[in-house]
MITORLUM-521406 format. One record per atom (N, C-alpha, C): x, y, z; residue number from 1; atom name. Coordinates in steps of 0.02 Angstrom, whole numbers. Layout:
# MITORLUM-521406
      X      Y      Z   i at
      X      Y      Z NUM CA
...
END
This chain:
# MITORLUM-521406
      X      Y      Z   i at
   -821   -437   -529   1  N
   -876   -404   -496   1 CA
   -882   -431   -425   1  C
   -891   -399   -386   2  N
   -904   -415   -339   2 CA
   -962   -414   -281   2  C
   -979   -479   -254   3  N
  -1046   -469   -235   3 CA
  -1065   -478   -176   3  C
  -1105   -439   -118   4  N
  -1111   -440    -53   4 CA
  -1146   -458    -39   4  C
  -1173   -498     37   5  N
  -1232   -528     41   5 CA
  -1233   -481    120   5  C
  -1271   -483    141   6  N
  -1301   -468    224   6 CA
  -1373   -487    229   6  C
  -1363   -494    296   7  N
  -1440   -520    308   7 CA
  -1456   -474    376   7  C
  -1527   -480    409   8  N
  -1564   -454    448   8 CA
  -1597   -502    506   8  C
  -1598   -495    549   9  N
  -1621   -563    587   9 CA
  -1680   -514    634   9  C
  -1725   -558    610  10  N
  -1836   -551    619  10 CA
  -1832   -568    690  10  C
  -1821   -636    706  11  N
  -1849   -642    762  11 CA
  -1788   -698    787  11  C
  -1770   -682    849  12  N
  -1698   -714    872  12 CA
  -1738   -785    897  12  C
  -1678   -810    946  13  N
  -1711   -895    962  13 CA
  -1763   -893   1008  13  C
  -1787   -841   1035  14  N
  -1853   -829   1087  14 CA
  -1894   -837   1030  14  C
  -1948   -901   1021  15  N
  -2007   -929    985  15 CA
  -2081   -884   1002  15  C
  -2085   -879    947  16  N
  -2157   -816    964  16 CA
  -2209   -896    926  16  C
  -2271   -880    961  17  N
  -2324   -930    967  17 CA
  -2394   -893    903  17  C
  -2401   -927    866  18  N
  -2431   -884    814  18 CA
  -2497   -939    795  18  C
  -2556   -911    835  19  N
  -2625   -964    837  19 CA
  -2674   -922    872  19  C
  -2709   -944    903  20  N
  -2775   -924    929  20 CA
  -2766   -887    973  20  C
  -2698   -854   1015  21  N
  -2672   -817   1052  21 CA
  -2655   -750   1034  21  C
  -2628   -766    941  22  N
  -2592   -723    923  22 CA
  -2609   -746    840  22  C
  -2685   -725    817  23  N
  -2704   -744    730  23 CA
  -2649   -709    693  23  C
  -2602   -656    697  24  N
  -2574   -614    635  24 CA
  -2506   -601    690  24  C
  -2440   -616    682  25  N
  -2397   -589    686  25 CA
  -2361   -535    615  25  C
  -2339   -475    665  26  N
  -2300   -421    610  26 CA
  -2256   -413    635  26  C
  -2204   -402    623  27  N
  -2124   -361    635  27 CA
  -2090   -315    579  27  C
  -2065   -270    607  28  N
  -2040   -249    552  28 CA
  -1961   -243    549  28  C
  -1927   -248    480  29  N
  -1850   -243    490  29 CA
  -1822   -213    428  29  C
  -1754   -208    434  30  N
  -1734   -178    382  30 CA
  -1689   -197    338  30  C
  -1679   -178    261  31  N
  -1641   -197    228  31 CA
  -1613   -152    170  31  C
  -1577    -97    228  32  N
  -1537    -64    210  32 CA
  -1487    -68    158  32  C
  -1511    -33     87  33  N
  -1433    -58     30  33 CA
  -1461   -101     -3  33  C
  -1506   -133     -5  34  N
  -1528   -211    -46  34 CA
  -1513   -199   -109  34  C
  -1508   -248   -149  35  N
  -1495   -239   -215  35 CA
  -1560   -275   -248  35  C
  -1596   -217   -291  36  N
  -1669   -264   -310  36 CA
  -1669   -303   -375  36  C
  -1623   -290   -394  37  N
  -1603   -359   -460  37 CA
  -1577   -409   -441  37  C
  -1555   -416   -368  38  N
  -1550   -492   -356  38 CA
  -1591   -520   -286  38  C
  -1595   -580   -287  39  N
  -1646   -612   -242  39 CA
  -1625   -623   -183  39  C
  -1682   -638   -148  40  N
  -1673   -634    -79  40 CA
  -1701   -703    -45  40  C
  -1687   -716     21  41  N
  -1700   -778     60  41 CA
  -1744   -780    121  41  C
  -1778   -785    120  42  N
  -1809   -803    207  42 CA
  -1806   -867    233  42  C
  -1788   -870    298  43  N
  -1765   -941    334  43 CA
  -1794   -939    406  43  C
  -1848   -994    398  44  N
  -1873   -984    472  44 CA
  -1865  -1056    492  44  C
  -1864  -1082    557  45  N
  -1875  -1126    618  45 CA
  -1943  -1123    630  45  C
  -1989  -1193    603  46  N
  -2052  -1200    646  46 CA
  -2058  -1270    658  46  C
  -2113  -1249    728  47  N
  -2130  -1284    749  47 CA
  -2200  -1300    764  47  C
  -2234  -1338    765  48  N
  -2289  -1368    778  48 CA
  -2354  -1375    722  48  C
  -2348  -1361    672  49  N
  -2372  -1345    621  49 CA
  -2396  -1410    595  49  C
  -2443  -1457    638  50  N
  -2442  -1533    631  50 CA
  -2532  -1545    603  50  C
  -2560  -1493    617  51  N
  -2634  -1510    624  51 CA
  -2656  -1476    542  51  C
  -2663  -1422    529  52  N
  -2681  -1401    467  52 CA
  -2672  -1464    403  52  C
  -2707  -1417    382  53  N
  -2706  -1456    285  53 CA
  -2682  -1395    248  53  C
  -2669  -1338    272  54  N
  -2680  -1254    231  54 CA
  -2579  -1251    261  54  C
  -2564  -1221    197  55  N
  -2494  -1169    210  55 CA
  -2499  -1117    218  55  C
  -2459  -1085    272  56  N
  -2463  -1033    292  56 CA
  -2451   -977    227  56  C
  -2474   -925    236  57  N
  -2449   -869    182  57 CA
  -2387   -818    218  57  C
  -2341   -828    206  58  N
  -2290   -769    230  58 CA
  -2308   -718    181  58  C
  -2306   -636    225  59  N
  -2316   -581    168  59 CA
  -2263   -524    174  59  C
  -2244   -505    140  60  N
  -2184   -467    151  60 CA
  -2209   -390    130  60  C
  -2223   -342    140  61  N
  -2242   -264    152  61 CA
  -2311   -274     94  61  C
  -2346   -319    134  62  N
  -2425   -329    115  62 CA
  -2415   -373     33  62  C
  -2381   -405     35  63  N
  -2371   -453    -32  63 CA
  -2333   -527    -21  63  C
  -2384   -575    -46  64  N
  -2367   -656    -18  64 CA
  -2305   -671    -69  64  C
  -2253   -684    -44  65  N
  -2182   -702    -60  65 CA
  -2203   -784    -69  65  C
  -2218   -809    -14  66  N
  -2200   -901    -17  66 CA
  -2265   -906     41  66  C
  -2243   -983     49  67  N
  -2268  -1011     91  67 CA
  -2242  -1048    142  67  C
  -2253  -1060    214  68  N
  -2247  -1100    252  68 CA
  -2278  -1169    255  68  C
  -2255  -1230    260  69  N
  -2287  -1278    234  69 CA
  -2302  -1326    308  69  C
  -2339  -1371    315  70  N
  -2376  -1398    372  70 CA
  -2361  -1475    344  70  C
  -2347  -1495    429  71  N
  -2306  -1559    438  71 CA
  -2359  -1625    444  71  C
  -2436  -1614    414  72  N
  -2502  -1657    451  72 CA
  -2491  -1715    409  72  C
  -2458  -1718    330  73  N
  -2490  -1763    294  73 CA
  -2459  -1844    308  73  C
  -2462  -1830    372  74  N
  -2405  -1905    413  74 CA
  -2467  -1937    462  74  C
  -2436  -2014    472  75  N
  -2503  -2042    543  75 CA
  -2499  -2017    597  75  C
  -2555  -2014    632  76  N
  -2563  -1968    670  76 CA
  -2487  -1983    739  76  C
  -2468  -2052    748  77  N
  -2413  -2048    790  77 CA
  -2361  -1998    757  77  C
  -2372  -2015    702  78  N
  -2294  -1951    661  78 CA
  -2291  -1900    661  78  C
  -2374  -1875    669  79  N
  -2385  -1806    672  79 CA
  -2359  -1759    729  79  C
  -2406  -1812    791  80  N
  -2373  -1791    859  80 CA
  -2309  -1798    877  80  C
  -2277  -1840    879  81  N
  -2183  -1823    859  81 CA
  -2169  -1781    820  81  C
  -2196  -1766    771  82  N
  -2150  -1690    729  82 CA
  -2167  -1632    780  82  C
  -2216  -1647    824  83  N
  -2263  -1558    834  83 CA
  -2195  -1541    902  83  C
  -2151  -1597    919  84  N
  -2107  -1572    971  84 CA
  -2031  -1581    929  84  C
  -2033  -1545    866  85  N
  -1969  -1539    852  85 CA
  -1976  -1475    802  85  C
  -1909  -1429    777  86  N
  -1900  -1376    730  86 CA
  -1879  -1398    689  86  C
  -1912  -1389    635  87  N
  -1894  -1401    573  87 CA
  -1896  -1326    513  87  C
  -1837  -1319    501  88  N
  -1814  -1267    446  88 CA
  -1856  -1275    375  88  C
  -1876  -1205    344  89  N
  -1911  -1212    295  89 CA
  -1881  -1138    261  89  C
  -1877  -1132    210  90  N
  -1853  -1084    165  90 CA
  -1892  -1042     91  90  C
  -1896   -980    113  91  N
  -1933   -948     39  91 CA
  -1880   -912      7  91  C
  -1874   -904    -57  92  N
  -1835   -883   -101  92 CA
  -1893   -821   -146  92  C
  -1858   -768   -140  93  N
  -1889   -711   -167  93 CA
  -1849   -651   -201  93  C
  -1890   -632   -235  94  N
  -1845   -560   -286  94 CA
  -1844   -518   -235  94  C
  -1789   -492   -259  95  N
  -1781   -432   -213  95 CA
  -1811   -372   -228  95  C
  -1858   -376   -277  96  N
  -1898   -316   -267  96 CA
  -1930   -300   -230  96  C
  -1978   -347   -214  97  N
  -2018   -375   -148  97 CA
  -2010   -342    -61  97  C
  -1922   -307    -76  98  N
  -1887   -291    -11  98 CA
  -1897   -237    -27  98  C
  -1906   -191     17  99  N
  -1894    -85     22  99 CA
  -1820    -79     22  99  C
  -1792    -45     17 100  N
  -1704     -5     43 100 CA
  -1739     27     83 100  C
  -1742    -10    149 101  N
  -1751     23    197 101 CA
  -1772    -24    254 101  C
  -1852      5    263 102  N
  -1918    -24    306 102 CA
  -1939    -63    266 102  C
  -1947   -149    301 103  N
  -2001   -173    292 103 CA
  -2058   -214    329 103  C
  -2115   -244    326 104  N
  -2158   -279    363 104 CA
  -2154   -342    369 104  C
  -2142   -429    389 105  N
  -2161   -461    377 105 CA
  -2216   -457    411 105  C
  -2263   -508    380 106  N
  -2346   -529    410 106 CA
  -2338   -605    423 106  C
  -2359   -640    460 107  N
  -2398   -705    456 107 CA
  -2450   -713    485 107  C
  -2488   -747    455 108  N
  -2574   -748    475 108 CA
  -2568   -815    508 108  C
  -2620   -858    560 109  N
  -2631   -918    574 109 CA
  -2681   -953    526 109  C
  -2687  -1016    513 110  N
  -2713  -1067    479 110 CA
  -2755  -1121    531 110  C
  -2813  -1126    517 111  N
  -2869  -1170    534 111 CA
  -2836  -1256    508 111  C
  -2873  -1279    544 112  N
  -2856  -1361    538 112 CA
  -2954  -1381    551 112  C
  -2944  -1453    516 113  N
  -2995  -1489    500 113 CA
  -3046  -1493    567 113  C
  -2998  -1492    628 114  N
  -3028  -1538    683 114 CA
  -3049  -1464    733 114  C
  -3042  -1413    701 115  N
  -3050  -1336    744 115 CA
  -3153  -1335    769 115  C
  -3135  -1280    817 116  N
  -3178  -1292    844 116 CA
  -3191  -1200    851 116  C
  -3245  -1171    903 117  N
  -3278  -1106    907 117 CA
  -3214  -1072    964 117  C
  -3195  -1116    999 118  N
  -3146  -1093   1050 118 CA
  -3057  -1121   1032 118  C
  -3065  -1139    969 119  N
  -2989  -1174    935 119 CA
  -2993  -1173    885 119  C
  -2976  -1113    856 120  N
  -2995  -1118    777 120 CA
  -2928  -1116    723 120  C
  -2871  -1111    770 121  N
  -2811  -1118    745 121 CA
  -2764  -1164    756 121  C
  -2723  -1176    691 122  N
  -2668  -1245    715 122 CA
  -2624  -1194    750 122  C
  -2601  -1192    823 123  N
  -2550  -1157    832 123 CA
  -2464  -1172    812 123  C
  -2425  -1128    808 124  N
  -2382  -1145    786 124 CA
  -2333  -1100    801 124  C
  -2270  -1125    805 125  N
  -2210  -1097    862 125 CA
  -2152  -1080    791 125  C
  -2124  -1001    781 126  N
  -2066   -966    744 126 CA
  -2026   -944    791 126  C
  -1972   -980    750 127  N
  -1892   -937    777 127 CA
  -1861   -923    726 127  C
  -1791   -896    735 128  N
  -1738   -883    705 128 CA
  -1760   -867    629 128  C
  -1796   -846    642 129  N
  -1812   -777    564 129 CA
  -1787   -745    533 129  C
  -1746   -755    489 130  N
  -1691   -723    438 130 CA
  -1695   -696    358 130  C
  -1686   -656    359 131  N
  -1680   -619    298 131 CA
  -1614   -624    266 131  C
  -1586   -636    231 132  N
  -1519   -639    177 132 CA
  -1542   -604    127 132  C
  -1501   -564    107 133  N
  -1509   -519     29 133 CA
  -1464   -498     -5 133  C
  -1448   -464    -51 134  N
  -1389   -440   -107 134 CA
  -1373   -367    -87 134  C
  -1312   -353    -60 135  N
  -1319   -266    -44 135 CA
  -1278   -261    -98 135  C
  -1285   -185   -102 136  N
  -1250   -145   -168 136 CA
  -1166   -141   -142 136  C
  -1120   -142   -155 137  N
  -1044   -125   -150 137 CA
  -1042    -65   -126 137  C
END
């Protein structure tokens, strides 16, 4: 049997800023051919994600797949050294979850402890946004 993989690439190495600038990023992409009996991957690059206590919710055509997870539970020197580096994080999902076709990702921003009326979000920096999935033969 033989089995194909392709993927889709969300958002290239230009870092989109997702916080009090920008509460909800959407894009949409496609995944033409998918095969929905087998699973699929999302792979993102973040950055700054140092202040929260909350994981982000990734949603994929209005349905939470995984989560993005936040780098705070370190001393605060550790914290601020992580907030200037990318660190890779990965969701694993059914491929039902995907259209043969069009789909949406969503990400919402996340509040941190120390927020305020004019900062109410941990901001936080995505790149290299990837989709991997199972296409049909």
């Amino acid at each position: 049997m033989t089995v194909l993989c392709d993927f889709t690439l969300i958002q290239g190495d230009g870092s989109i800023t997702i916080g009090d600038g920008l509460p909800v990023w959407e894009k949409k992409f496609n995944t033409g051919g998918r095969r929905s009996d087998a699973p699929a991957l999302l792979i993102f690059n973040v950055k700054g994600l140092t202040r929260s206590t909350s994981s982000v919710n990734v949603k994929i055509n209005n349905l939470v797949v995984g989560q993005i997870h936040p780098y705070s539970d370190l001393t605060i020197a550790a914290r601020d050294d992580n907030a200037k580096n990318w660190f890779t994080q990965m969701i694993a999902m059914n491929g039902t979850e995907l259209k043969d076709g069009d789909n949406e990702i969503q990400i919402e921003a996340v509040g941190f402890p120390e927020s305020t009326s004019t900062n109410k979000f941990d901001d936080f920096q995505l790149k290299d946004v990837v989709c991997f999935f199972h296409q049909a033969a």
